[in-house]
LOVO-649086 format. One record per atom (N, C-alpha, C, O): residue in one letter; x, y, z. Coordinates in steps of 0.2 Angstrom, whole numbers, plus 5000, padded with zeros to 4 digits. Layout:
! LOVO-649086
AXYZ...
END
This chain:
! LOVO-649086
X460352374567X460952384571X460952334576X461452304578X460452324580X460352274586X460452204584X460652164588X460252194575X460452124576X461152114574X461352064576X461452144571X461952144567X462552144576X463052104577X462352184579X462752154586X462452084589X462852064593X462052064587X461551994590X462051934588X462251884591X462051964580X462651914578X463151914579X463351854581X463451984579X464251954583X464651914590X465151884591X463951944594X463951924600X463951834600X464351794603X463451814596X463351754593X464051724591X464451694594X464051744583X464751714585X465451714588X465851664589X465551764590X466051764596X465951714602X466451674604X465251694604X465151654610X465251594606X465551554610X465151564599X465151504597X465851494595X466151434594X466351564594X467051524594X467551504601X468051484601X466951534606X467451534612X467251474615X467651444620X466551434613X466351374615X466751334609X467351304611X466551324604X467551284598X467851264603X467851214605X468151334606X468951344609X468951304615X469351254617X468351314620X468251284626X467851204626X467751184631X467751184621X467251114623X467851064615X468151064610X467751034621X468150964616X468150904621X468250914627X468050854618X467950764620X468450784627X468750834626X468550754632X469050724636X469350654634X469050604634X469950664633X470450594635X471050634638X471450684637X470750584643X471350584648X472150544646X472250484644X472550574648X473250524647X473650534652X473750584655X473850464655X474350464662X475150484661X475550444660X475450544662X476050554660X476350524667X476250534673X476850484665X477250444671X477850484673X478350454670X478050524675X478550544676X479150544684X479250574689X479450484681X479950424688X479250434691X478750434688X479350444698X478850424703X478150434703X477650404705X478150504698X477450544699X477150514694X477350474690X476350554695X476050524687X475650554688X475450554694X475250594683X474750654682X474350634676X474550594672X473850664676X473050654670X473350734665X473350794668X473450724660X473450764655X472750764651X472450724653X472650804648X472350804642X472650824636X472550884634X472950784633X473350784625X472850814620X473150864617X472350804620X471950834614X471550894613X471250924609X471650914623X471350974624X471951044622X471851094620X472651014623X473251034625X473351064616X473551124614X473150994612X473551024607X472951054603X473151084598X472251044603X471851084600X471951144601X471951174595X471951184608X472151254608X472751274606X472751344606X473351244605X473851264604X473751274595X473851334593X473451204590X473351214586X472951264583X473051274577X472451304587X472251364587X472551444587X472451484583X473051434592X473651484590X474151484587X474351544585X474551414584X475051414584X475051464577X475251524577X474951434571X474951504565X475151574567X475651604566X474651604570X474751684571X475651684577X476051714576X475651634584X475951634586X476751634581X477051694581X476951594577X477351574575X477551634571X478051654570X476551664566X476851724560X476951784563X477051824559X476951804571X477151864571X477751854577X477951904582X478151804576X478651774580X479351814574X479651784569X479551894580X480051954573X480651904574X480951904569X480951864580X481651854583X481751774580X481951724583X481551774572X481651714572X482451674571X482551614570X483051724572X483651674573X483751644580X484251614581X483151664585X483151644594X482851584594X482351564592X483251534599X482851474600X482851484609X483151524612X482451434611X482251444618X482351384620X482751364624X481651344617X481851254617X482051224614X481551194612X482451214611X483051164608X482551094609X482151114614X482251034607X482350984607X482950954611X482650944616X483450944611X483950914612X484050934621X484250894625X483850974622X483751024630X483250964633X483450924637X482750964630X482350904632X482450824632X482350794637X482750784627X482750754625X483450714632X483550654635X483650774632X484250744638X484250744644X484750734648X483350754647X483450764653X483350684656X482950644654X483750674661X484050644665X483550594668X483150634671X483250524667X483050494669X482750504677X483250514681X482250504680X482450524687X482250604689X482150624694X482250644682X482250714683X481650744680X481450804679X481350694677X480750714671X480350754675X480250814674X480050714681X479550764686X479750844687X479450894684X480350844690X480450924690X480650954684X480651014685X480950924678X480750964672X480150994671X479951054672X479850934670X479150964669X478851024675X478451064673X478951024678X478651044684X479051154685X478751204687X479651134682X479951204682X479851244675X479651304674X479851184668X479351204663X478951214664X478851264659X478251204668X477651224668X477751304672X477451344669X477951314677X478151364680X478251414675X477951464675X478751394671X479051454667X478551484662X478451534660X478251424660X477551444653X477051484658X476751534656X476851454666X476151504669X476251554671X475851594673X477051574672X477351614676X477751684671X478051724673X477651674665X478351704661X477851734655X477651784654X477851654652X477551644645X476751684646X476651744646X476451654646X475551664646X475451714651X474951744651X475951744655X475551814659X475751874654X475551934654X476051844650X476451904644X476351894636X476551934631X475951844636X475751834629X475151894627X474751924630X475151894621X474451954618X474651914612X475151904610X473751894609X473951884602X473451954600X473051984604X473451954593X473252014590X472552014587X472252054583X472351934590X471651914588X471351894594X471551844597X470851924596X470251914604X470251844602X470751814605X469851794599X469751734599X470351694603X470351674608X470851704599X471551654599X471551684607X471451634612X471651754608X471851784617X471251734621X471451744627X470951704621X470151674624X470651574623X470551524626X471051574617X471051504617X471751494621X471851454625X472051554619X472851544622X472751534632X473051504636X472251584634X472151594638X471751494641X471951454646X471451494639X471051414640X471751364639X471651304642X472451384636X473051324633X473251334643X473351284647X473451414644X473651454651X473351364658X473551324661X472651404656X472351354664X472351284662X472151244667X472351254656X472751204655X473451174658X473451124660X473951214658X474451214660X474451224669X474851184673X474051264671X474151274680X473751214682X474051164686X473151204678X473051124680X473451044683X473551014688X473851064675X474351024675X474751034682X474850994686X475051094682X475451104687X475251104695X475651114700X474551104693X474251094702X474351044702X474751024707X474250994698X474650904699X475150894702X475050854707X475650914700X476250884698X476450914706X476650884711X476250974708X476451004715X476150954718X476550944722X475850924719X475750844722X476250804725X476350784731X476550784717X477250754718X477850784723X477850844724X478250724724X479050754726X479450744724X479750694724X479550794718X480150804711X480650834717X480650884720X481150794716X481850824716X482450834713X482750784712X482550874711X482750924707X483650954707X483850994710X483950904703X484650914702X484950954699X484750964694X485450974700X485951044698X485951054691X485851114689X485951004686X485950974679X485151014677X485251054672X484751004679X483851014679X483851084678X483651114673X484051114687X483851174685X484451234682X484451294683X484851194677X485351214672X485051214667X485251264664X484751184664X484451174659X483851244658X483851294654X483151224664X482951284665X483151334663X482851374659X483751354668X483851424670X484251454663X484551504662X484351404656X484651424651X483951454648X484051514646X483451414648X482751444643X482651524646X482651564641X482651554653X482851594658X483151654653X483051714652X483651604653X484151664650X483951674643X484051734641X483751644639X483751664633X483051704634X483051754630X482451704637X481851714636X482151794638X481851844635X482651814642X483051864645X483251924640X483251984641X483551874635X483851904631X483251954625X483652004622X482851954624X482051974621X481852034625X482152044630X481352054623X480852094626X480352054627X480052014623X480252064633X479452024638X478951994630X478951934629X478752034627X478252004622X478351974619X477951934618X478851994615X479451964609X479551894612X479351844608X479951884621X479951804623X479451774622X479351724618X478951814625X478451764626X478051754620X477651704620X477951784615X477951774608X478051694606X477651644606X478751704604X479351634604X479051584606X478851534603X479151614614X479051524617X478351504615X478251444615X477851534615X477051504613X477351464604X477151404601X477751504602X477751474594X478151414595X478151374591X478551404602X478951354601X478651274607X478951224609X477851294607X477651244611X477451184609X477251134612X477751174601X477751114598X477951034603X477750984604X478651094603X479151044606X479151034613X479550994616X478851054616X478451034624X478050994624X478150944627X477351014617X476950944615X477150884616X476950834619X477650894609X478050824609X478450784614X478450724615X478750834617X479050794624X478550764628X478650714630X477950804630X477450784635X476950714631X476650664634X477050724625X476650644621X477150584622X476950524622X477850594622X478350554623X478350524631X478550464633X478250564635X477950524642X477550504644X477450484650X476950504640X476250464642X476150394640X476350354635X475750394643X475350304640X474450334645X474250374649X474150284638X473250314640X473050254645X473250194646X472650274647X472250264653X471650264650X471150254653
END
């Protein structure tokens, strides 16, 4: 009996080290004036870790939150406080309401979480200024994250963090 918990213990610690240990590469996201050290590969390994479960137990799937096109259109000049009101809403919204149904994945999601505040102690650095257009756009995701139940949103938007990836790969260059 003792070992057979030895083991679990064991492996539970050896997927939570998986989830936590990975190469560093840094990448310089420029955003207009600002410019912050991501980790891309950290970002998207743990994402890649949840995204499946995130995605299959995602019930609301005629709702969209991020649009690509929401992104795609922000305004030259406004990219810093995009990102900066997007981070806010994923540490503040998303990951304090997220539960996946699997303890590992809850340990990687959680590791994607302080990845993100990281990022976002950065960017508080910067002086993003932030126009009427910006936080319209925002306060649309807002609204639809609204329109859900707390778990149900924050479900979605974890399954829809593709396209945050993508946007945030689309403003970097490596250092």
């Amino acid at each position: 009996m003792v070992m057979k918990m030895l083991l679990g213990c064991s492996v539970s610690l050896l997927l939570l080290l998986v989830c936590l240990t990975e190469p560093v590469e840094s990448r310089t996201l420029h955003l207009d004036s600002c410019s912050v050290n991501v980790h891309m590969h950290e970002l998207r390994k743990y994402y890649s870790d949840i995204r499946s479960n995130a995605i299959s137990e995602d019930s609301e799937i005629g709702v969209k939150l991020l649009d690509k096109s929401l992104m795609t259109t922000v305004q030259e000049g406004q990219r810093c406080c995009f990102l900066r009101l997007l981070l806010r809403f994923y540490v503040e919204r998303v990951f304090s309401n997220y539960a996946s149904s699997q303890p590992q994945q809850q340990r990687c999601s959680s590791a994607l979480a302080n990845a993100f505040v990281s990022i976002r102690r950065d960017i508080h650095k910067c002086h993003c200024l932030c126009e009427e257009d910006t936080q319209r756009k925002i306060d649309s995701v807002h609204a639809e994250f609204d329109k859900l139940q707390v778990g149900q949103a924050a479900q979605k938007a974890v399954g829809e963090l593709d396209t945050v990836l993508e946007w945030l790969e689309g403003q970097r260059t490596q250092t």
